[in-house]
N, C-alpha and C positions, 0 to 999 in steps of 0.2 A: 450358230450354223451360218457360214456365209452362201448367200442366194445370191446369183449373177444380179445387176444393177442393170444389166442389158436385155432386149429379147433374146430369146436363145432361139436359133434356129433350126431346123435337124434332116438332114437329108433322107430322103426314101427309105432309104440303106441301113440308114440310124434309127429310126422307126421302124423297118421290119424287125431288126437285131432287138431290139427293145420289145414288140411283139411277142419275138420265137424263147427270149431269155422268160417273158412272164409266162407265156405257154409253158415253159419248163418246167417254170416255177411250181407253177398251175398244178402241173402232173404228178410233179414229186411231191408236194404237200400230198394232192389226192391217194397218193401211195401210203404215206405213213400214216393218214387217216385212215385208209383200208385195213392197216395194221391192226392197228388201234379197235376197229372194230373187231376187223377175225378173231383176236387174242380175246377179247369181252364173251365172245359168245363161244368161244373155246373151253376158256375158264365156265361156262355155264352148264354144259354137256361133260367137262374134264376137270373137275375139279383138281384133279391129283398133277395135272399141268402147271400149277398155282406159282411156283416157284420161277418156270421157263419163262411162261408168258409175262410175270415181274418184270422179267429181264427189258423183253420185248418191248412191252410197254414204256418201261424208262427210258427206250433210246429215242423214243419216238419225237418227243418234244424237245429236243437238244437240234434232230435232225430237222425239225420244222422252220427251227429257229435260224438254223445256218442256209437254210435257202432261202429263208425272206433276206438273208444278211447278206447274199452274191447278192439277189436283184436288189436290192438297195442299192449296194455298193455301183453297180453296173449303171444302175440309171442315176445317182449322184455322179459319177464320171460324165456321164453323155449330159449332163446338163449344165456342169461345172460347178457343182453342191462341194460347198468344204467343209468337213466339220473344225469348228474353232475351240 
């Protein structure tokens, strides 16, 4: 992984953006966790659910994982991160 050899500096502007992108981030993970749970205790009361909430439930950590994978991406740009 190449890491700047320099300070990196960041304007206002780059640091709110980086702020509002992990808030995002924040939110949406908190959403598919919400999933994640509804679906557990759905299946508990619904068993005959079993099959939907499968579903449900598998999407969920595919989706967690592509929003850690923006704000990576977003703040490896704003800092000049390269993968080698």
């Amino acid at each position: 992984m190449g890491i700047p050899s320099n300070a990196v500096t960041l304007t206002p502007e780059q640091v709110a953006e980086l702020n509002r992108n992990l808030s995002r981030m924040r939110h949406d993970i908190n959403n598919h966790l919400s999933l994640i749970i509804a679906a557990a205790e759905l299946l508990r009361f619904k068993p005959e659910m079993r099959e939907k909430m499968a579903v449900t439930l598998s999407e969920q950590a595919p989706r967690i994982t592509s929003e850690i994978t923006k704000f990576s991406a977003e703040f490896e740009k704003t800092f000049g991160i390269t993968r080698e």
